[in-house]
C-alpha positions as CSV (number, residue, x, y, z in Angstrom):
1,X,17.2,57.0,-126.5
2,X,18.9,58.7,-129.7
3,X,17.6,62.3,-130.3
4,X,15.9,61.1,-133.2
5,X,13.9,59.5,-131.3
6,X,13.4,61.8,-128.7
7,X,12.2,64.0,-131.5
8,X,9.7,61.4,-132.9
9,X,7.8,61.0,-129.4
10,X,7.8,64.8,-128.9
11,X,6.2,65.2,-132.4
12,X,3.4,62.5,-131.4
13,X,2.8,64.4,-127.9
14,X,2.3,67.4,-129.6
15,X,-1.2,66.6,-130.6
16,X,-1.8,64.8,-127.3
17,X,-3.8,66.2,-124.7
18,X,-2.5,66.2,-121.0
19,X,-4.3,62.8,-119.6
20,X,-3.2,63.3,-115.9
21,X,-2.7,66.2,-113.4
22,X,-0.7,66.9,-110.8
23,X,-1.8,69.1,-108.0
24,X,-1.4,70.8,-104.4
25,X,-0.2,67.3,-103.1
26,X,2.2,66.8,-105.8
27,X,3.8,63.7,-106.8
28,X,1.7,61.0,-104.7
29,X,1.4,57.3,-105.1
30,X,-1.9,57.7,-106.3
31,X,-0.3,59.9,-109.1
32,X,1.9,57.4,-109.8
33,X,-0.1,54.2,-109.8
34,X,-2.0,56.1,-112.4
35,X,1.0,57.5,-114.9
36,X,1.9,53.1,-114.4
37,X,-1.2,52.2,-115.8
38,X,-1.7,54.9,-118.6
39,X,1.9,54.2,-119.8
40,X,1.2,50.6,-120.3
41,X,-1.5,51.0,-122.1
42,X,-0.8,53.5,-124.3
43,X,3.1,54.1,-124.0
44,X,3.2,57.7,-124.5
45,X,1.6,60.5,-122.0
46,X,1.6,64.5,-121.1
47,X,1.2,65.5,-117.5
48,X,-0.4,68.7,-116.3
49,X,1.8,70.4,-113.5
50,X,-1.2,72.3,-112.2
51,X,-0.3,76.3,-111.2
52,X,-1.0,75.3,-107.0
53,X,1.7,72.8,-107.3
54,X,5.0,74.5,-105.5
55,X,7.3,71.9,-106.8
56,X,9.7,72.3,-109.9
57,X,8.3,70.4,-112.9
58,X,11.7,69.1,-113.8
59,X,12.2,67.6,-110.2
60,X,8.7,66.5,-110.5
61,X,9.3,64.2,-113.9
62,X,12.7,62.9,-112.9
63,X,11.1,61.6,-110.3
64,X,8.0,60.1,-112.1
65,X,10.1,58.7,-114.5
66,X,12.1,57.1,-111.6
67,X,9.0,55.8,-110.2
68,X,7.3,54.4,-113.0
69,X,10.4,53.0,-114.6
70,X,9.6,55.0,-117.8
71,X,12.1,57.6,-120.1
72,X,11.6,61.6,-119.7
73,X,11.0,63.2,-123.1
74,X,10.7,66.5,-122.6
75,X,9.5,69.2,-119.8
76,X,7.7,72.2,-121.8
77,X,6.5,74.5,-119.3
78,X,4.3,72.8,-116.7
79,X,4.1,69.7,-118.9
80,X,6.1,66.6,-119.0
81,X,6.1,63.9,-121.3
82,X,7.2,60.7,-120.5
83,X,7.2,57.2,-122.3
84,X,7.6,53.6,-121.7
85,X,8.1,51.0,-124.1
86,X,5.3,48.8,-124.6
87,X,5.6,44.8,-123.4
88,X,5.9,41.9,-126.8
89,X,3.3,42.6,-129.1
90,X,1.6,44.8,-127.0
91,X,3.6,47.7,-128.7
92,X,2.0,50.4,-130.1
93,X,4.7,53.1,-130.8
94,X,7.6,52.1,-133.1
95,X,10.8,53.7,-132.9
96,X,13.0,54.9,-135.8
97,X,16.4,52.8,-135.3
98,X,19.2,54.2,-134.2
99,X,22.4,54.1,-136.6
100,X,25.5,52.0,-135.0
């Protein structure tokens, strides 16, 4: 992903509220079976590191991103943005292209 990019998705997850939380238990596969789902059907989320959740925000998106097979954005905080491409014509975010 080309920082342009990067910079368009933060730009649309600006105005987007966090859709998912992650709590005490931290990064469980419940958590994860539900950041899978919300990506495909809308490509781009924010996730809510909640303040009784002892482990590091930037650990915990790596790892989500790992697990869902999706691309970090950006950790603000106790929020992390991550984004998956949509499937055919399912897309619903368009890139800017990247110069080669």
């Amino acid at each position: 992903m080309t920082g342009k990019q990067r910079s368009y998705l933060k730009s649309l997850a600006a105005g987007q509220d966090a859709i998912l939380q992650i709590g005490k238990e931290g990064l469980t596969p419940e958590n994860t079976a539900s950041m899978a789902e919300a990506l495909a059907a809308r490509e781009l989320i924010k996730v809510s590191v909640l303040q009784n959740c002892m482990d590091d925000p930037m650990e915990l998106a790596q790892t989500a991103a790992e697990r869902t097979r999706s691309q970090l954005v950006q950790v603000i905080g106790r929020k992390i943005v991550l984004y998956k491409e949509g499937k055919g014509d399912k897309r619903k975010i368009i890139l800017p292209k990247s110069k080669k």
